[in-house]
N, C-alpha and C positions, 0 to 999 in steps of 0.2 A: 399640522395646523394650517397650514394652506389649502389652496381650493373650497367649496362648499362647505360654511360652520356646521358639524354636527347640529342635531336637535337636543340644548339640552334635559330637556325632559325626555329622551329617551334610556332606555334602563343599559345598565354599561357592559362591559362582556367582561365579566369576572374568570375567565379563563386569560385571561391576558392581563400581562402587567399591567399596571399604571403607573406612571415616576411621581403622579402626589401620593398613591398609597405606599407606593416603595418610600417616598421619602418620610412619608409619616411613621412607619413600621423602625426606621433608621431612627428615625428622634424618639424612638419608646413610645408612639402613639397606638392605639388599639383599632384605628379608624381602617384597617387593611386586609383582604386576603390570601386564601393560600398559597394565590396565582402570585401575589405582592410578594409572599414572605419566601418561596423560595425560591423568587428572582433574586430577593435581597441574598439569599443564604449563598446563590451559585457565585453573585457579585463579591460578597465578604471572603468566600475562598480561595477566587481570585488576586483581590484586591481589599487586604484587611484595614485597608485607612479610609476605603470607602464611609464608614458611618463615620470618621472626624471629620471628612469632606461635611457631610451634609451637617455635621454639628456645628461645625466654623464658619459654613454658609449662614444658618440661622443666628448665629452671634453677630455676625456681619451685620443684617439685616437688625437688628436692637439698638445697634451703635450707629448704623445708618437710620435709622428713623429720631434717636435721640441727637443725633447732631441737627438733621432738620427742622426738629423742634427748636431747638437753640438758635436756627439762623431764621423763625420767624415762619414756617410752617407747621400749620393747623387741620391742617388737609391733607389724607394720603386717598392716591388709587391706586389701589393692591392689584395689578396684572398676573393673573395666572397664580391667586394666593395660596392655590391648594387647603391643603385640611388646617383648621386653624389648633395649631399643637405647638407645645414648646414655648411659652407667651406669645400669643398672636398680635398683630401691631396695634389692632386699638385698645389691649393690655398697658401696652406699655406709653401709649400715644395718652390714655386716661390718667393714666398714674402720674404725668407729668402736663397735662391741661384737660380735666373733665370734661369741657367742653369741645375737645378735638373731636375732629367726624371722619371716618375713615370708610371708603367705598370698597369690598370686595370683588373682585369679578371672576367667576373659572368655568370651565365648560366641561372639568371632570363632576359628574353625576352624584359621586359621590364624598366628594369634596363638597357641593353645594348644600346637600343635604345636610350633610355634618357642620356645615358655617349656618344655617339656618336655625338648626339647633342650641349652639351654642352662643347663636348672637340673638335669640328670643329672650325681648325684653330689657336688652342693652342698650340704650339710650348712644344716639352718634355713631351708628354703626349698621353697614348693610352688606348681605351681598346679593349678588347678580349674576345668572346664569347668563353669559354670554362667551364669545370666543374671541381675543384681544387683536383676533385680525380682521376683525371685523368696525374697526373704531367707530362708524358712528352709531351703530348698533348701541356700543356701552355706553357713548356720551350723551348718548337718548335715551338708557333703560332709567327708569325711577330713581331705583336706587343707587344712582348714578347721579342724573339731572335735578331727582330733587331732594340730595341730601349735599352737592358741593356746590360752592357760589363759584362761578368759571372768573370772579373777577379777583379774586383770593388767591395767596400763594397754595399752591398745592403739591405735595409730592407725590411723584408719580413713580412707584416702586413696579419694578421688573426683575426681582431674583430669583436665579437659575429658573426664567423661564425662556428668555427670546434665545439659544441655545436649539428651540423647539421650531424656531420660523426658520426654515432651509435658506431662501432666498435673499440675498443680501438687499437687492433692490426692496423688494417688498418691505424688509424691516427698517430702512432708510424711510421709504415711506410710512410706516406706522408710525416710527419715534417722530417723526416729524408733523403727523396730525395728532399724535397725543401732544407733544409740548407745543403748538399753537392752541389747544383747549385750553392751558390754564393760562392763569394769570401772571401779571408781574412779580416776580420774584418768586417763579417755582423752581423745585430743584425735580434729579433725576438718578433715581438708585438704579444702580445694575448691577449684579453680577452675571459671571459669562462663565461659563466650561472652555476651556482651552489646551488643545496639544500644544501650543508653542510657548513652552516652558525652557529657561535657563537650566533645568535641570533635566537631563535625560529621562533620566527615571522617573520623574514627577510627567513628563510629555509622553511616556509609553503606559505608565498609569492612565493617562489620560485617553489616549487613542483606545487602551482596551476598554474604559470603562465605556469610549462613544459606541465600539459594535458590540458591546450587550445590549445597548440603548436600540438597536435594530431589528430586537425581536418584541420590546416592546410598542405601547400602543403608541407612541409618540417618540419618533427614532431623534437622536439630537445631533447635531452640526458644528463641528467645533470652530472658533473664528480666532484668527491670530493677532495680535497685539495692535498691528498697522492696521486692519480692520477694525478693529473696534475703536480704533482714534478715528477715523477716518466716521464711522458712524454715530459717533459722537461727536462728532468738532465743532457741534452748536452751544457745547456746555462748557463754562468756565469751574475748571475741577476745581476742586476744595483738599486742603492738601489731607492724605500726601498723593493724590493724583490714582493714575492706574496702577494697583498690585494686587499682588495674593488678597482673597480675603484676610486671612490670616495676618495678613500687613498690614490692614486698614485700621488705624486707630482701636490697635488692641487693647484689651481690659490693661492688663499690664505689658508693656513697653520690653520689660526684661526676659520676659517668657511668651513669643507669640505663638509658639508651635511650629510645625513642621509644615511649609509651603503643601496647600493642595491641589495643585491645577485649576483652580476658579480666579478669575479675575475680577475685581470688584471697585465700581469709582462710583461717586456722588459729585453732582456738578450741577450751578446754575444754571437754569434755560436763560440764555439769549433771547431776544425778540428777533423773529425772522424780518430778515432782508428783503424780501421780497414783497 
């Protein structure tokens, strides 16, 4: 995802993975192919907790959009939303205010195709072929500019995508021209891929799952815990702060699951200092 945004109307090279159809294929989506499916199959024999990773991911993301609701966010921009499978967020963003509006943006081809499809006709709901390192690109495409009011709370979700941007500098600068686009009182979902796990075995899961990530199209970059405070030190966390997905205001409290190397926090934007 750096350097020059692809085109994305250009048609995708189905010989090679993609991590939204890989992840689609993981959550029981049909949206993927064979290049998808027996990356996924080489990853799962690998690494068979691989699909609770990306299932725990996605639950993450349900509980992080429904607490944003709750703190007064009517607005999400969906970065890097992938195929929209599993309750997609203005699924769930509807069911708890009809009127929420939520912006998609992705630069896989065939992710956009499939959010087009099934956001035809959905009232509050768009997406946007663009590339999320490209900001002002999104904060200018239509259905971008002219479906969020920039003076609104808005959330601005990033899961398991920034992961995809190498460069730390560069993604300092993204998260920091997306949170001066919204408004007062937006917040900021992220989850992260990370080797620097307490748990050995959870951080060697994790390193192997990064060099499978390097034969696909989009190789990912793991960041460790003091990096990712460090690129976020604009947001005021919401408890319980940085941990596991899995940790994050679980369904039930009693039973979270087995830690899966994702890192995942929700936090107020600050108004910059500057």
């Amino acid at each position: 995802m750096n350097g020059a945004a692809p085109d994305p109307a250009c048609e995708p090279d189905l010989t090679l993975p993609n991590p939204a159809r890989v992840y689609d294929h993981m959550l029981g989506g049909a949206h993927n192919f064979a290049a998808d499916r027996a990356f996924a199959a080489r990853i799962l024999e690998a690494l068979p907790g691989a699909r609770d990773a990306a299932v725990a991911n996605r639950s993450f993301v349900h509980r992080a959009v429904r607490a944003c609701l709750e703190l007064g966010c009517r607005q999400f921009l969906d970065l890097g939303s992938g195929i929209p499978t599993a309750e997609p967020v203005h699924t769930i963003a509807h069911r708890h205010d009809p009127a929420a509006r939520v912006a998609y943006v992705d630069i896989e081809p065939v992710a956009v195709s499939i959010s087009r499809s099934v956001l035809d006709g959905v009232e509050g709901a768009t997406i946007t072929a663009a590339d999320l390192c490209d900001p002002e690109a999104v904060l200018a495409a239509p259905g971008v500019a002219g479906l969020l009011d920039p003076q609104q709370p808005t959330a601005v979700l990033a899961a398991s995508v920034l992961h995809f941007v190498p460069d730390d500098d560069l993604l300092a600068a993204l998260l920091a021209r997306y949170c001066d686009a919204v408004g007062p009182g937006s917040m900021l979902v992220i989850s992260h891929g990370s080797t620097d796990q307490d748990d050995p075995a959870v951080g060697e899961e994790m390193a192997m799952l990064e060099r499978f990530t390097k034969e696909s199209a989009q190789p990912a970059t793991s960041r460790d815990r003091d990096t990712l405070r460090r690129l976020t030190a604009r947001l005021d966390l919401i408890e319980p702060g940085l941990v596991d997905v899995t940790r994050w205001r679980p369904d039930d409290p009693a039973e979270p699951g087995r830690e899966v190397g994702m890192y995942a926090l929700v936090g107020r934007i600050r108004p910059s200092s500057s």
